[in-house]
Structure formats: structure tokens, C-alpha cells
N, C-alpha and C positions, 0 to 999 in steps of 0.2 A: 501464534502458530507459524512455523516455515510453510511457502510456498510460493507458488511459483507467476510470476507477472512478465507481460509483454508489453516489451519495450519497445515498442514495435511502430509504424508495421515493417515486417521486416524479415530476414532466413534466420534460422536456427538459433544464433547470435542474440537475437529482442529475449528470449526466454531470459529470465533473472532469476535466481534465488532469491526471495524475501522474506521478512515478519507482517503479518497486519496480524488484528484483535478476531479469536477468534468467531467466527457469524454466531448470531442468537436465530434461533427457527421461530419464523411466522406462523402466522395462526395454517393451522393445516401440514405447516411442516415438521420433518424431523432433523438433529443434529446429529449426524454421524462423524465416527475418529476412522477415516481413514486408512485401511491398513492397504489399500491398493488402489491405484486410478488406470484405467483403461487410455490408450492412445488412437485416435482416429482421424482421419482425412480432414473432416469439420475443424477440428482443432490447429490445424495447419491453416486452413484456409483461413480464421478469424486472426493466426500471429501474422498472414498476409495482410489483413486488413482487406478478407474479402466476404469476411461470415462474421458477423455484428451480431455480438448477443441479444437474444429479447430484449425487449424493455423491464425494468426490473430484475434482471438476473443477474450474475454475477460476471461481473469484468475479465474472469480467471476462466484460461481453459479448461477444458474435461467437461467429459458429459458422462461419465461414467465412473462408479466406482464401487467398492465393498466393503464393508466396514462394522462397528457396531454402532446403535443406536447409543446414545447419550444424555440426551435430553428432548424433548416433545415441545412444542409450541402449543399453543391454546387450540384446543379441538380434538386432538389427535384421538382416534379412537384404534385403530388399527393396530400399532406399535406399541410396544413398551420397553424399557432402557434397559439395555442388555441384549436384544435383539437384535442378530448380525444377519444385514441383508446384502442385497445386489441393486444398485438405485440407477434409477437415469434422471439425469440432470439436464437442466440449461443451462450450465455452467460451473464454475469453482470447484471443480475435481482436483485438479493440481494442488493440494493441498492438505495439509493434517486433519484439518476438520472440515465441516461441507453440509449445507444443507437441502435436504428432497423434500418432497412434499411428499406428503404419506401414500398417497393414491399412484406414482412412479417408484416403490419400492415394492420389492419383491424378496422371499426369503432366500438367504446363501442356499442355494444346492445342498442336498448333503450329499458326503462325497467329497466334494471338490473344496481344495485349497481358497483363502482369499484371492490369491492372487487369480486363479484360474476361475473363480466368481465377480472380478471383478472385470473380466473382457466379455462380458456377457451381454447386460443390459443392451448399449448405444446399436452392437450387429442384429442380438435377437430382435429386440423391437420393431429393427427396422425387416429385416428380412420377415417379421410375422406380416408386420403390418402390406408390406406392398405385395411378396409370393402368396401369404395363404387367408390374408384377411380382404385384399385389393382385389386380385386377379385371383383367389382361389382355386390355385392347383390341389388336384385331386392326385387319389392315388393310381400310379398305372402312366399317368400324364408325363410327358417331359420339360423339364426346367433347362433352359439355355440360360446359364451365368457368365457373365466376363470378368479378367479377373479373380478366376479361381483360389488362387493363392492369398488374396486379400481376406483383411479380417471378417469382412461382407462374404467376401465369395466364398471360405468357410465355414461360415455359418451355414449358408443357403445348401451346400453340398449336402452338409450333415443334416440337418431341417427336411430335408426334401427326400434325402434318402431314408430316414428316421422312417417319412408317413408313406413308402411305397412307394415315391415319384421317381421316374427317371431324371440323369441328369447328363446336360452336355457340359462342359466347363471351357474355358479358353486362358491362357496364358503365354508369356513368350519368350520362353527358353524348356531344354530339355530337360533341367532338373523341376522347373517348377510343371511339367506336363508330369514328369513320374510322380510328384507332389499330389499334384492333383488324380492322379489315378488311385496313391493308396491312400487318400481320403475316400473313396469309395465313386467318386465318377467314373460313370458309362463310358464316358467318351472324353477324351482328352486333347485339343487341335490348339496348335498354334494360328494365332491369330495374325499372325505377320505372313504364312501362306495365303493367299488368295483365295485357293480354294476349299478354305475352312467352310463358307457356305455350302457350297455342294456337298461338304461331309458330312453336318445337317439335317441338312434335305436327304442325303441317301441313309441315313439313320433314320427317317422318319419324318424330320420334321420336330419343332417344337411348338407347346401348346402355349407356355408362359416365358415369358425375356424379360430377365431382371437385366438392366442396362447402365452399367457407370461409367461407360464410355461416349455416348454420344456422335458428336458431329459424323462422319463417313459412317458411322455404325450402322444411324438410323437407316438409313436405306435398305442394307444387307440383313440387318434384324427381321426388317418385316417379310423378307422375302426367305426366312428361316419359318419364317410362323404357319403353322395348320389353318384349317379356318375354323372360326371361330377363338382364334389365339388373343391374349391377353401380351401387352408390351409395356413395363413398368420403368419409369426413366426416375435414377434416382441419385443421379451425377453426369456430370458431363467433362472426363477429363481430357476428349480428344474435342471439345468446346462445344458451347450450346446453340449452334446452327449447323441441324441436317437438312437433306433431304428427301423425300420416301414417296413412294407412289401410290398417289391416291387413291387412282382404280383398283390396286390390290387390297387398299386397306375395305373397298366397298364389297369388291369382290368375294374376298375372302370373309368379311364381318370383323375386324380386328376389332380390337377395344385396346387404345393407347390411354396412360394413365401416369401421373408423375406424384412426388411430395417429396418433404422434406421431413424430417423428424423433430428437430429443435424449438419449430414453431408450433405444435398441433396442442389444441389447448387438453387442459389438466383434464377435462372428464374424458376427452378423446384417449389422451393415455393409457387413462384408467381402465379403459375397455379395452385397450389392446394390453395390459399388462396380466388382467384376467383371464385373458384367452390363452397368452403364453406358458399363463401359472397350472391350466387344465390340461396344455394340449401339450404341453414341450418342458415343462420342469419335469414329470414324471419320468419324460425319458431320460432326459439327463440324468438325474437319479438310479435310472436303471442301467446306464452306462450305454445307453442305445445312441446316445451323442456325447460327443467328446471334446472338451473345448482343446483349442489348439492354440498355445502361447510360442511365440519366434524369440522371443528376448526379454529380459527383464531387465530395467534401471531402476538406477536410487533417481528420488522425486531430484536430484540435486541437477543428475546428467539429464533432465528433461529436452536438453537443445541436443544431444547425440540422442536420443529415440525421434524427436523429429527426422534429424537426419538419414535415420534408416528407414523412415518409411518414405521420406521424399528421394532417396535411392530405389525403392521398389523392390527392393532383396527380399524381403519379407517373405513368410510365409502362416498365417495366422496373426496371431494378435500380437501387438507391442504393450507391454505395462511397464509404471511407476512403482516399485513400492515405497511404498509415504512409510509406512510402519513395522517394528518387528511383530 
């Protein structure tokens, strides 16, 4: 099978076009043929050689992708060959073939294209698991996201708007503020003005902060938050040392909360992939969310879809397609 190896570590450049043999599925997993692989922040960080696949997983980026099922490993009950799902991986997306474990696969949307199935997985998971499985926004409630225009921050837009919740967004420039307005946010503020907080706070206040910025953030976060507010750390691109003030987090009753998604074992998944399958396939299905694709590549130009997300031009998701 072609795909794709890091030569790394290293910028855009370590990505290589390859052949290996392609993977046999373990007991519990499944083999899928690839017809799209999602691109995501993780995937960057590991060709930096700063995010180290599990142990046992595959050496190959992607953590996401869409495809059809092809062969079952020993156990499999779930699946059967012919079956086109939506999968999350710890790894080996970038490739023709790829193997999930059966308990991280979910079925394709109907409705929606591979490609547009396969940006799905690595943001829904993550935005269920931390917005409405961690910190449990309600309906009515507001969601501060940073990063709006990222494939996270649109997920979380739509997700949040989908179940009733208000939403504030942040991004920094004028076209991705009008971006994020007709994705359906409340509120749209450049984060590069200063006084985005007091924008905030004169909206109300937020209940939940999803947070992939970090360092200077944390401070300004907590002082966005209602009491009783939830603050979910789940990147740090402005770095991982803030500082915030304790007496408001007492004062107020905060509840700060962080994770990562690559590592959380296979039954943890599974339970968040159930939840997703009840609470947020149907809408999708119903068109009540809309996945949002910026660009598509051949799996060959993998090192220019890096490139565009490590420019930040984006707006939605970047994919691969591996397959016609």
C-alpha cells in the first residue's frame, strides 16, 4: 500500500511518499481501505517529534479517517466487510489501508461524502468528550471557544449550537471573524484586541471554555467564566505555563479540567463513541450540523496540507484523499 512516513523529526519536508505491506487487524480490530484521512494539529506535532504514538500503534500519522471495512480480526462482532464507517485512530491514517479497533468505529453519516466523513472522528470525539461529556454544557449555557475557525473550533460551534448552547468564538483576522459568524456564533471577537474579555463578560459571561491556547489565556479564561463555570484545556499553542487566580477559581467554584485524546484507553472510547452515535450522528444526518472541509489533497501532497494548517489560513478541516 502507498503511504505516508516521517522522516523526521522535522517541517513539512520529513513527510515521504512510501510502500509498506499492507497491516493485518488484531484481535478486536478492523481493516479498512481508506478512501479519506483527516489532517489535525496532533499529526503535526508527532512529524515535530513532539506527540509519540502509543505504544503499539502505528508509526504513521492520522488519527482519523473513512473508508470501508475489508477484513475483521478475531472477535470482531460489531462490523462486517463492506461496511463504510468514520474511525479514530492512534495512528496510520495516512495510508491506503489502516486498521481501528472495532469499539472506535462509527458508521459513515448518511448524507455525507467520504471525504466529508472522514474529518469527523479525531474533532467530534474530542469536542464530545471535553464540551459535553467533561464539562457538560447544557442547553441555554454559553460555550467560549478559541480558535474558531480550526477544525476543533468548528466542530464545537456546530455541536453546541446543534443542542441549544450559546456560543462565543475567537479568531484573528476579519475574514475568519465573518467565518465564524456564519457558522452560526453569537459572538465573534478578535483575540488580538484586548478587550475581547470585557466582550465576554458584557455578553454574559461564559459557563464552559474550551481552551487550545493556553499560556496568557489561562488567566483571561477564568475571569470570562460564570460561577460555577467548567474550563477545559485541551492544547496549549500560546504554551503550557499560565497563570490564573486562585481566589476566583474558589470564589467563583470553577472546575478546570484537561485530556488528550490519543491516549484514553479502547473502553473509554467506546463510551464516548456511543454517546456521539445517540446524541450527534442523528443530527448530522438531519443536516442540523454541517461538517466543514477548507481543502483537499492527494495522500501524495501530505507535506502542503501540513503546510496550510501550520500557516493557520484554514478554516475547517484539511483532508487526504487516499482513494477514488
Amino acid at each position: 500500500m502507498r503511504c505516508i512516513e516521517i522522516e523526521g523529526p522535522g517541517g513539512p519536508e520529513v513527510l515521504r511518499l512510501a510502500e509498506r505491506p499492507i497491516p493485518a487487524p488484531r484481535e478486536g480490530e478492523v481493516l479498512i481501505r481508506v478512501a479519506a484521512a483527516g489532517v489535525n494539529r496532533p499529526d503535526v506535532l508527532q512529524r515535530r517529534g513532539l506527540y509519540p504514538p502509543p505504544p503499539g500503534a502505528s508509526d504513521l500519522p492520522g488519527l482519523e479517517v473513512a473508508g470501508e471495512i475489508t477484513s475483521l480480526g478475531a472477535g470482531v462482532t460489531r462490523w462486517r466487510v463492506g461496511d463504510v464507517v468514520s474511525a479514530l485512530l492512534t495512528g496510520g491514517g495516512y495510508a491506503e489501508f489502516a486498521t481501528a479497533h472495532e469499539s472506535s468505529c462509527l458508521p459513515a453519516p448518511r448524507g455525507l461524502s467520504l471525504l466529508e466523513a472522514a474529518s469527523l472522528p479525531e474533532t467530534f470525539f474530542t469536542v464530545y468528550a471535553n464540551v459535553f461529556d467533561d464539562a457538560a454544557l447544557k442547553p441555554g449555557e454559553t460555550l467560549l471557544v478559541h480558535g474558531g475557525t480550526s477544525g476543533i473550533g468548528v466542530a464545537a460551534i456546530g455541536m453546541a449550537k446543534a443542542t441549544g448552547a450559546k456560543v462565543v468564538a475567537t479568531a484573528s483576522s476579519a475574514d475568519k471573524l465573518k467565518a465564524i459568524q456564519a457558522l452560526g456564533a453569537d459572538l465573534a471577537l478578535d483575540y488580538r484586541d484586548a478587550g475581547w474579555t470585557t466582550a465576554v463578560t458584557s455578553f454574559g459571561g461564559a459557563d464552559v471554555v474550551l481552551d487550545m491556547a493556553g499560556g496568557d489565556f489561562l488567566e483571561k479564561n477564568i475571569g470570562c467564566l460564570k460561577p460555577f463555570g467548567r474550563h477545559v484545556s485541551i492544547a496549549f499553542l500560546r504554551g503550557p505555563i499560565g497563570q490564573m487566580d486562585i481566589f476566583a477559581v474558589m470564589r467563583k467554584r470553577l472546575r478546570l479540567s484537561g485530556s488528550t485524546m490519543k491516549a484514553r484507553d479502547l473502553a473509554d472510547k467506546a463510551r464516548l463513541a456511543e454517546g456521539l452515535k445517540a446524541q450527534f450522528w442523528p443530527l448530522i444526518e438531519a443536516g442540523r450540523i454541517t461538517p466543514v472541509l477548507d481543502k483537499v489533497f492527494p495522500l501524495a501532497e501530505a507535506a502542503a496540507a501540513h503546510e496550510r494548517m501550520e500557516k493557520g489560513a484554514h478554516t475547517g478541516k484539511i483532508v487526504l484523499k487516499v482513494q477514488d
